[in-house]
N, C-alpha and C positions, 0 to 999 in steps of 0.2 A: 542182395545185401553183400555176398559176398566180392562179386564185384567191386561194389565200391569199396568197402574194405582192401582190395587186395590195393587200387588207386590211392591207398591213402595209407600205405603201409611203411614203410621204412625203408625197404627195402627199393619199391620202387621210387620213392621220391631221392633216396642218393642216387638211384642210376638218372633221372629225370635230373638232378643239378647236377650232375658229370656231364651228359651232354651239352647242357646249358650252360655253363660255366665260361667257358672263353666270349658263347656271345656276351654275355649280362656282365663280363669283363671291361668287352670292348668297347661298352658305352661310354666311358669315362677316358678325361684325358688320360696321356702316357703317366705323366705326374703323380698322377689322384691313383693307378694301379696297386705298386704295389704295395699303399695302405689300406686296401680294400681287397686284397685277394683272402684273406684266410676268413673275411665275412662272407666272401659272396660264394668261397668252395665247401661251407659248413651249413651240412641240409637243417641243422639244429634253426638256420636262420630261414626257413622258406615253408611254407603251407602251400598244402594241395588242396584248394577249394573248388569245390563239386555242386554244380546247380543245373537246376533242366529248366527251358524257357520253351514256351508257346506261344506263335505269334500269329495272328490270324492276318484275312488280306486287308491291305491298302496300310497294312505298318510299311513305313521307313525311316531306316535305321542309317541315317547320312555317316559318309565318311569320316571314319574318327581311326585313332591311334591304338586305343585300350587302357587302362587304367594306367599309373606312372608305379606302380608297385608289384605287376605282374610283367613276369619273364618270358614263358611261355604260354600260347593260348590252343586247347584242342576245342572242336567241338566236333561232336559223335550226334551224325543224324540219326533221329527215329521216326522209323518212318515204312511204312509196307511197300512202299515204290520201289521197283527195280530198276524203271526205266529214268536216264539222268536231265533232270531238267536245272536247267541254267538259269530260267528266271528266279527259281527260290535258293538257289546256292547263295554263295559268298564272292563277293567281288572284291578283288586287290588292285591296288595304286600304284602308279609309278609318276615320278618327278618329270617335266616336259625338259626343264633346266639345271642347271646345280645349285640356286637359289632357291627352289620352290620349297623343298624341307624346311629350311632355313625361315624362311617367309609364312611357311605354313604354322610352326612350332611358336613364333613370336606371334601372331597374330590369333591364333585359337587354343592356345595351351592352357588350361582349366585356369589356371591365374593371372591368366591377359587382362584385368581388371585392378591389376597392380601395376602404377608405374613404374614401381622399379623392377619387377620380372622382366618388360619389355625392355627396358634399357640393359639387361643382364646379354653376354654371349652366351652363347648355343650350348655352350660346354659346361655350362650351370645348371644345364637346365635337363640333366641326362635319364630322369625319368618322367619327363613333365608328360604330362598326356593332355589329348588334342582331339575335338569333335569343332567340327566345320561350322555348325551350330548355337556353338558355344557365343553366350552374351549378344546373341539375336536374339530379341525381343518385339518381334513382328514378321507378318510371312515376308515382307519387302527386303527385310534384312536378310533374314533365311536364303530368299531367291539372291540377293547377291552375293553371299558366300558361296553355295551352287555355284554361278557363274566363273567368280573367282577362281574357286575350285575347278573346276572343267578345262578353264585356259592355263592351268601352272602344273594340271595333273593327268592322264589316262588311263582308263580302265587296262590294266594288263593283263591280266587271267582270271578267270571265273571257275572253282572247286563247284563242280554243280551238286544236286540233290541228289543224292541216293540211297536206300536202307542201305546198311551195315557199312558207311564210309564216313573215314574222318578227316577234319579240312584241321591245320594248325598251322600258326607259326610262332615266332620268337619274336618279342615284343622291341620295337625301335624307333628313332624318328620319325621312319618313312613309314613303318606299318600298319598305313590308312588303310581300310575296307570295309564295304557297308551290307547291307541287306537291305531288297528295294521290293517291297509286295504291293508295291501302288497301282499295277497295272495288271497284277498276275490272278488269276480266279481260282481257288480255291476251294478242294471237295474234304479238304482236312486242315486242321493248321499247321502250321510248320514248327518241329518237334526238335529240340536238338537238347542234349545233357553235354554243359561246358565243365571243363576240368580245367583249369588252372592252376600252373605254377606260379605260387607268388613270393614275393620276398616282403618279409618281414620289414615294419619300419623302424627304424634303429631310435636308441633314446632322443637324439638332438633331432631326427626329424618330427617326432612325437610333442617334442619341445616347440620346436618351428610351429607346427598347427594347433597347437593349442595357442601359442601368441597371435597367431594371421585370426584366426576365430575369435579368440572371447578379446584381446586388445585393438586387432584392427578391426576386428568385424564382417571380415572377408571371407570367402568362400577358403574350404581346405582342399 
């Protein structure tokens, strides 16, 4: 208990947005800056939410981005293993082209079901979040996004498994990575407590989702 209290204290979440600040800056054009600095460097506007997940085998957890509201992502294995295994870590993404962000974000960004998100630029769209999966509805479709995915993107590092280690990053276009236990056997499940920084949604975005929801109907 104390633990997570001290993760959820004040103290720590300003030092957690002092670091994160220039990233969760740089998502937005030069423009949009500096109307948004004295939001995004006031912790009064960000929560530290704390969840533990158990995942048994044959889960997979396809390539996605992370939520469009979270800045920073930790997660803290638990786990008795000392020795590091790579099948049940965390896999990260790298772009093959300088299109494929670009391409990835319009094509599976949670409101690709909207024609006018797809016709929006990139730069609109600076916490949009994105699973490969997204508005597949069939394994056909599924396996083609995979595909997709595989030819525009590369596994470039894998944080493997191990007690008392934490994998994070800072939340962005590119920060595709998955978790894949479809092949891996299993004498426990796979244990991790996520902390996340997240940022607050401000009144006009809170406005925007409730209009996409109860007026259009659409997912938020």
């Amino acid at each position: 208990m104390q633990f997570l209290e001290a993760l959820r204290s004040p103290s720590m979440k300003e030092q957690l947005v002092q670091v994160c600040y220039p990233h969760a800056v740089s998502r937005y054009p030069l423009w949009m800056q500096p109307m948004l600095r004295n939001r995004l460097r006031n912790p009064n506007n960000y929560e530290v939410n704390i969840a533990f997940n158990s995942s048994t085998e044959h889960r997979y957890l396809p390539p996605h981005s992370d939520n469009s509201y979270k800045v920073l992502a930790l997660v803290f294995y638990v786990t008795r293993f000392t020795d590091e295994s790579f099948g049940l870590g965390t896999h990260f993404f790298s772009p093959r082209n300088k299109t494929a962000v670009r391409d990835a974000v319009k094509r599976f960004n949670r409101l690709a079901d909207s024609s006018l998100v797809r016709k929006l630029p990139l730069w609109l769209l600076p916490m949009t979040s994105c699973n490969i999966h997204n508005d597949s509805r069939n394994d056909r479709e599924r396996h083609d996004a995979d595909i997709w995915f595989q030819s525009n993107f590369c596994q470039d590092f894998t944080i493997g498994y191990k007690g008392n280690r934490m994998a994070g990053f800072i939340k962005s276009h590119g920060s595709f990575h998955a978790v894949d236990l479809r092949d891996v056997a299993l004498d426990e499940p796979r244990r991790t407590l996520l902390i996340n920084l997240n940022l607050k949604h401000s009144v006009y975005v809170r406005f925007g989702q409730s209009f996409r929801s109860r007026v259009l109907r659409k997912s938020t």
